[in-house]
TORLUM-19353 format. One record per residue: x, y, z negated of N, C-alpha, C, CB in turn; residue in three letters. Coordinates in steps of 0.05 Angstrom, whole numbers, plus 5000, padded with zeros to 4 digits. Each point is the difference from the previous one (the first is absolute). Glycine has a CB too. Layout:
XYZXYZXYZXYZAla ...
//
This chain:
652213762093502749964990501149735009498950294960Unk 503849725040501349705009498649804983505050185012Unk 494849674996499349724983502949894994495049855025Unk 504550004948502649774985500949845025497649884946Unk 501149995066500549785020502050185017494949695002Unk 504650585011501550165009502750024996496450164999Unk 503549944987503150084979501149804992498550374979Unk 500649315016501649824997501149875027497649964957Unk 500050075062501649955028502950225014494349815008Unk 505750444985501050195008503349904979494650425017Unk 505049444962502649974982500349815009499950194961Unk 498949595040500749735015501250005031496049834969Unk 503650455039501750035030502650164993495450045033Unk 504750044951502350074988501049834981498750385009Unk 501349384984502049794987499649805033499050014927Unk 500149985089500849815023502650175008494949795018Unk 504650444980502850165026502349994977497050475038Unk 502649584942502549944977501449645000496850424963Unk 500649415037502649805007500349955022499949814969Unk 499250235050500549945044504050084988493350375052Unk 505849944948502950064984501550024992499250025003Unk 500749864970501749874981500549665017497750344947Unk 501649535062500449745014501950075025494949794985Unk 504750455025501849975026502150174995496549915032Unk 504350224943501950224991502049764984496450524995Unk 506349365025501349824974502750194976499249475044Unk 501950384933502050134988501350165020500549664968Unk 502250175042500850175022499650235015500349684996Unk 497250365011499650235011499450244981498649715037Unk 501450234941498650244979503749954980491849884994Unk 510650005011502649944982499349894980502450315010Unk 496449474992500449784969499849785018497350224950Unk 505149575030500249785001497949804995503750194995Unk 496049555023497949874994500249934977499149885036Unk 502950044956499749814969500849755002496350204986Unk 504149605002500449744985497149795011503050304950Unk 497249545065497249844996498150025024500350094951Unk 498049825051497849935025498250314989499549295008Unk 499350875021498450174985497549915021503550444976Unk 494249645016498149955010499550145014499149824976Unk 501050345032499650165028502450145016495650104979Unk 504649945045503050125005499550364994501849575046Unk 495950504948500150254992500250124967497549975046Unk 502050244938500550094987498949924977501050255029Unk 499749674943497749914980497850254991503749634981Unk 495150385001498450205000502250244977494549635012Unk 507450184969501050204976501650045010499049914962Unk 502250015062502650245023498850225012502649635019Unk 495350314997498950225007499250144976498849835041Unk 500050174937498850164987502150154982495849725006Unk 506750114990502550154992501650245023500549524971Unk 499450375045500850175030498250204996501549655036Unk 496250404965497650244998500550154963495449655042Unk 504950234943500450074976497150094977504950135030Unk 494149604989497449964983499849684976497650295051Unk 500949694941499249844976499449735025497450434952Unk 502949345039499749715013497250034999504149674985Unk 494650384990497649984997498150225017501649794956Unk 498650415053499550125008499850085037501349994948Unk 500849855048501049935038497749675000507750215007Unk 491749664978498449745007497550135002502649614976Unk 496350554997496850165015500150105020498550134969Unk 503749985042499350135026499849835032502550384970Unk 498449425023500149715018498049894997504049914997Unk 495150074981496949824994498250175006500849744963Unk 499050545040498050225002498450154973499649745045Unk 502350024938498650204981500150274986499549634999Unk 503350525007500650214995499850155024502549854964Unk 495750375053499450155025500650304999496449675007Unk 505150374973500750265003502950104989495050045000Unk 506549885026502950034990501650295009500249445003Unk 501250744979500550245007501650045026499550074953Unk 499750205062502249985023502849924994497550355019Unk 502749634948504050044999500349715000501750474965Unk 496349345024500149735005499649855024499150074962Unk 499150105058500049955025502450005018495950144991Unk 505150174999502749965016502149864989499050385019Unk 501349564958502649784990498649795006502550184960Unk 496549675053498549745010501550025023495149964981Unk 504550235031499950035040503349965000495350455020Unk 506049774963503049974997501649674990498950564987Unk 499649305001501049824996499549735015500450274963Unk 497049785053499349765017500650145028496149754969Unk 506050455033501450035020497750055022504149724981Unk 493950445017498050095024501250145008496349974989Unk 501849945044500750265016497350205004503849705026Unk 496750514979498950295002496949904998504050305032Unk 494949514990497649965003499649844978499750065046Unk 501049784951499049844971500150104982501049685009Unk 500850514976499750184979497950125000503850054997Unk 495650045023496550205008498449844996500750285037Unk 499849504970497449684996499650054974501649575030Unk 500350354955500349894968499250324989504849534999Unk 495350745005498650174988498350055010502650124984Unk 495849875041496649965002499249744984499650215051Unk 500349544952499749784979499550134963503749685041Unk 497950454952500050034981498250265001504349734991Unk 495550395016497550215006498149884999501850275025Unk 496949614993497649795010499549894979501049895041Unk 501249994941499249784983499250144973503249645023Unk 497250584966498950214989497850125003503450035000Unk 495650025025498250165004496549994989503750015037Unk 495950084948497150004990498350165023501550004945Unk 498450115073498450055017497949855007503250195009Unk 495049915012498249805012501149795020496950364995Unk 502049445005499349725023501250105023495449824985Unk 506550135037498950145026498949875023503050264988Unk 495349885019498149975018501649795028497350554980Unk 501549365036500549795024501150315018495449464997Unk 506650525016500450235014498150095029504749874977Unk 494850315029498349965026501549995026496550244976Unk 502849515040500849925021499550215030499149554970Unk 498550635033499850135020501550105013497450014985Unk 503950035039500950075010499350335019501049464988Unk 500150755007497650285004500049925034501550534955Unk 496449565057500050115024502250105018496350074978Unk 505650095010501350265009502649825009497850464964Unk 502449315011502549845010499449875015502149984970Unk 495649845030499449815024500950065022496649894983Unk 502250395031501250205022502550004997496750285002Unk 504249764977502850035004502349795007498350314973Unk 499949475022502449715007499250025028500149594955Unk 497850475054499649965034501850215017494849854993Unk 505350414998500850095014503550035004495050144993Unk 506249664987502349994995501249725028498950214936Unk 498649675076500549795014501950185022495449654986Unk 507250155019500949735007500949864967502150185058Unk 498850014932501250004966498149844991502150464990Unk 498349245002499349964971499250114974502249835021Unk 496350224971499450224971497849714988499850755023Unk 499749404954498349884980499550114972501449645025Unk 496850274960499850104973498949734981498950555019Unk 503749444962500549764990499450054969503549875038Unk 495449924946498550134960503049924998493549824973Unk 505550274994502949904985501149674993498550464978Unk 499249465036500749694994499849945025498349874956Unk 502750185064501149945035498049945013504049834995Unk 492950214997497849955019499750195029497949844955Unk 502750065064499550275025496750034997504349855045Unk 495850424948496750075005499250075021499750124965Unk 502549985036499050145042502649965016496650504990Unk 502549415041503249945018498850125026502649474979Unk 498650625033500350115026500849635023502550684975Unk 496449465041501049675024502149974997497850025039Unk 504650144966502249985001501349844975499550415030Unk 499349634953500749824971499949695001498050404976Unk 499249615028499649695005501749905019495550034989Unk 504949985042502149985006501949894998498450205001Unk 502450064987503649914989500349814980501550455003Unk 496749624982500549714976498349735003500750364963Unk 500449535056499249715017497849834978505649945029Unk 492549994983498849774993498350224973504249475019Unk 495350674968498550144973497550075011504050234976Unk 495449795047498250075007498649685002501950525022Unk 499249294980497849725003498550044969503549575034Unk 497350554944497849954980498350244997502949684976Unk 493450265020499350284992501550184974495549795019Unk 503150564991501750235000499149974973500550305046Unk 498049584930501650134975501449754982496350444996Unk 504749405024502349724988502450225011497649375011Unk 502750714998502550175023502450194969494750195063Unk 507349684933500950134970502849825007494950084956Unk 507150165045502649985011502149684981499450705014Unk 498749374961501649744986499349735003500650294970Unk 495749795035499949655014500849925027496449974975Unk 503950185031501450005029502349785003499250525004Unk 502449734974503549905006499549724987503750494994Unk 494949444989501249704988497249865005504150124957Unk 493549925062498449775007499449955027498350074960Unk 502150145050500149975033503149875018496450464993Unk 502649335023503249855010500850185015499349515004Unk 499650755015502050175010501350204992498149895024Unk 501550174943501850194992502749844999496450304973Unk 504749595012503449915008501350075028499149614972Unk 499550315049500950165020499550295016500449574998Unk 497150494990500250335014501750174981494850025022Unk 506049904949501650284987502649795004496450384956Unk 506049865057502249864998501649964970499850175048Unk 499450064934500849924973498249854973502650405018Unk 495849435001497949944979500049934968498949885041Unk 503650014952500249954978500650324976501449455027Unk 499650734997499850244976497850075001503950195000Unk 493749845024497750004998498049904978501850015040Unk 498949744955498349854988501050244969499749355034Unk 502250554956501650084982498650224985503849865027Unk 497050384996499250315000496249974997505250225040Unk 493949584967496650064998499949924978497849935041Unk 502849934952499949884979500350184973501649645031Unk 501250394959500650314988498050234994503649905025Unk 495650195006497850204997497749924989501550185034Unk 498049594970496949904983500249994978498549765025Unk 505050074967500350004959499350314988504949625000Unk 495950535021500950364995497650134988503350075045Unk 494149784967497350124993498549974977499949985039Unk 502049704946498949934979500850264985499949465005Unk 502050674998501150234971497550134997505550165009Unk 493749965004497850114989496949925010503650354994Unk 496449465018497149814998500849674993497150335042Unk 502849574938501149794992497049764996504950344975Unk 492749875027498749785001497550075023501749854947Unk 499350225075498950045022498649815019503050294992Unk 495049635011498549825001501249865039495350284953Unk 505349975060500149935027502949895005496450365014Unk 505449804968503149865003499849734990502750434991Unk 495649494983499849794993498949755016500150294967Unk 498949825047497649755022502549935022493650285002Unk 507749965006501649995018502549804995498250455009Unk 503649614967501749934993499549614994501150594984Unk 496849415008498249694982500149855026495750194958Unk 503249925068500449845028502450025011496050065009Unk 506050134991502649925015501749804975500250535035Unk 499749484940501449804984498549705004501450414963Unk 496049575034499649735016500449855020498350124982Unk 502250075040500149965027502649875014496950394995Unk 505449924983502449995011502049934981498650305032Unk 502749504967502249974980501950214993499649605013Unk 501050555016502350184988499450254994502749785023Unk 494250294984500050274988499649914972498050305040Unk 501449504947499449954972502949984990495249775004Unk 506650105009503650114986499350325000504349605029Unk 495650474990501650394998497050014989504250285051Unk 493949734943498050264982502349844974492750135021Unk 507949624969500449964972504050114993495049485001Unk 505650635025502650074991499550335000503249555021Unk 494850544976498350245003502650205006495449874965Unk 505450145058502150275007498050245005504349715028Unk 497250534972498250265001501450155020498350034952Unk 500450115075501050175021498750195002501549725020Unk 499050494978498450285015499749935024501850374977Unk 495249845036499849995028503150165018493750014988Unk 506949885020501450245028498350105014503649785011Unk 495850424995499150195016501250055033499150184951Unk 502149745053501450065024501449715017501050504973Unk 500549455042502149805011499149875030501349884947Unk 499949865053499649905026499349664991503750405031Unk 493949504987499749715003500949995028496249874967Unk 504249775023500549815030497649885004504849854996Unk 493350055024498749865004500549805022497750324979Unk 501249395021500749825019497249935014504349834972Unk 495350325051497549975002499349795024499650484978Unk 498249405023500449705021500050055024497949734976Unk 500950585030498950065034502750304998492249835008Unk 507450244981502450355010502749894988496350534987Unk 504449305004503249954989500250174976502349915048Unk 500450134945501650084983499650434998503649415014Unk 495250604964499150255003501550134977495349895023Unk 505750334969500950074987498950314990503449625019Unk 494850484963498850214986500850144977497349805019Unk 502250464991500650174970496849994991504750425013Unk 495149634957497449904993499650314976500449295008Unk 497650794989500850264972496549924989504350585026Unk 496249504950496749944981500350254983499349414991Unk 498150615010498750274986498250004982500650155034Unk 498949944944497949994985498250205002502549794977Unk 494950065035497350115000499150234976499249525022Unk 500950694975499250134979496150094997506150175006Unk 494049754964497249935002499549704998499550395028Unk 501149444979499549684995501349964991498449845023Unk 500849854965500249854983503549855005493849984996Unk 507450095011502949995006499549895023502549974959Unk 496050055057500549865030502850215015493449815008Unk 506850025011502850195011499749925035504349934948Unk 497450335062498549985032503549885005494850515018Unk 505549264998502349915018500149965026500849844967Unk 501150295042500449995032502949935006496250375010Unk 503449415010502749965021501050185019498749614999Unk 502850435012500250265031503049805005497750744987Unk 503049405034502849935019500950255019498549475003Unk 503950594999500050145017498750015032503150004966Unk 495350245043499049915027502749995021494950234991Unk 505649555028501849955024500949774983501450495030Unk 498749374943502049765003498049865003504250044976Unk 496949605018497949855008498649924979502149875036Unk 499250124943497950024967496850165006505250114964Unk 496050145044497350175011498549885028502550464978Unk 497949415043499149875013498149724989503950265025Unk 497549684965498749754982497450074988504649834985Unk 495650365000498450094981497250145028504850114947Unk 496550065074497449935013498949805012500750335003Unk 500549515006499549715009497749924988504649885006Unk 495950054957498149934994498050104999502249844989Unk 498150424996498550174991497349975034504850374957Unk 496049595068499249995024497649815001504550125016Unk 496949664964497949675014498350014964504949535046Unk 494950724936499149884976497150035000504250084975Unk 494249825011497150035007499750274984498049475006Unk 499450725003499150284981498349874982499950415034Unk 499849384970495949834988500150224972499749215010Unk 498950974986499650054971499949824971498150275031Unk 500349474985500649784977503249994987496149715028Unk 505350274992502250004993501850254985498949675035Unk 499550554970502450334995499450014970499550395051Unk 498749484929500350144975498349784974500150565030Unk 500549464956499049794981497450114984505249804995Unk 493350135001497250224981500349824979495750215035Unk 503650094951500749994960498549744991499950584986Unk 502049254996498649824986500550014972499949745037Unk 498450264949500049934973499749804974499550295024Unk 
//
């Protein structure tokens, strides 16, 4: 069965996302006037919001402190309605509240393996970029073409290789993603996204504990905790030092059967030069096996 420590962590991740929220949601945006006087935060007090939701003061503070973990969907959604969420964060704030409820069992460390069948399958996808990435942005397995494209990831061994330490500890991410700061942003997001329903996950935690020491600004955005769904589909820019300015449609898939790992691949049309590029490299990348796949660690 869940352990106490559990369930107080799982409520305690649900009163962090209630005030991230209430702090960045001001009067104005919800139609009330600030008031008369200095307020202490430019966001919401707690008995506005909890009047806006049409709950008890007292009641809206346990749920901030964690000590109340089981709030009804109808209170979930007069929360979401009044701290003005969007679609994905509402989904946040009712997995959270699920999670933070849940008497179930512990869950287990997810398993890292990567099957056979995909390994083959990122190879045979070469000139294309492909990969299969956990839910907390570790590449477990990359095809040459991957390493590659994403300049300089390959100087650290393959199980440091994790798209978020990347963007904010390695000096060549700022310039190989041309949008890096939604990058950063968007990784970021997805990692808060995992706490909803693993809130006390030992590997997000190790992860997260080194990029907030490391990096000042991923420690702003995890503490302004925004929430994004994955996109499944679209296009990156990359700035790459040897092929130039590359421009990719990118699509991700979820692995069925694992542990939410998901298979992603780049392509370009064949005849432009995006698709030239992409063999270029894909041409000069090493096969070393050392390099094509990460083995399970626990």
């Amino acid at each position: 069965m869940a352990t106490m420590a559990s369930r107080q962590q799982g409520g305690s991740e649900l009163g962090r996302f209630l005030r991230a929220r209430r702090d960045q949601t001001t009067p104005g945006q919800v139609g009330l006037t600030a008031g008369p006087g200095p307020r202490r935060t430019p966001g919401l007090r707690r008995e506005e919001l909890a009047t806006l939701a049409g709950v008890s003061i007292d009641y809206y503070t346990r749920l901030e402190r964690g000590k109340e973990t089981r709030p009804s969907p109808a209170v979930v959604d007069a929360l979401a309605r009044a701290l003005i969420l969007t679609e994905d964060e509402h989904q946040h704030l009712r997995s959270l509240a699920a999670g933070a409820a849940d008497f179930g069992p512990m869950p287990t460390a997810p398993e890292r393996t990567v099957q056979p069948q995909t390994r083959l399958l990122l190879d045979a996808l070469r000139p294309y970029p492909a990969y299969v990435i956990s839910r907390t942005l570790d590449l477990l397995a990359v095809n040459p073409s991957t390493l590659a494209l994403v300049a300089g990831i390959s100087d650290w061994p393959a199980e440091q290789r994790n798209i978020a330490r990347y963007l904010f500890l390695h000096p060549a991410a700022r310039k190989v993603f041309a949008d890096w700061d939604d990058q950063a942003i968007s990784g970021v997001a997805r990692l808060r996204a995992v706490t909803a329903t693993e809130p006390d996950a030992r590997d997000l935690a190790d992860l997260v504990g080194e990029l907030k020491a490391k990096s000042p600004y991923f420690a702003e955005l995890w503490e302004r905790y925004e929430v994004k769904g994955r996109r499944q589909d679209g296009q990156k820019i990359f700035h790459h030092p040897d092929a130039g300015t590359i421009t990719l449609s990118y699509q991700s898939l979820l692995i069925e059967g694992s542990a939410g790992q998901r298979l992603g691949v780049f392509t370009a049309e064949p005849g432009t030069a995006d698709h030239a590029a992409i063999v270029q490299l894909d041409g000069v990348a090493e096969p070393r096996a050392g390099r094509f796949s990460v083995e399970p660690t626990n």
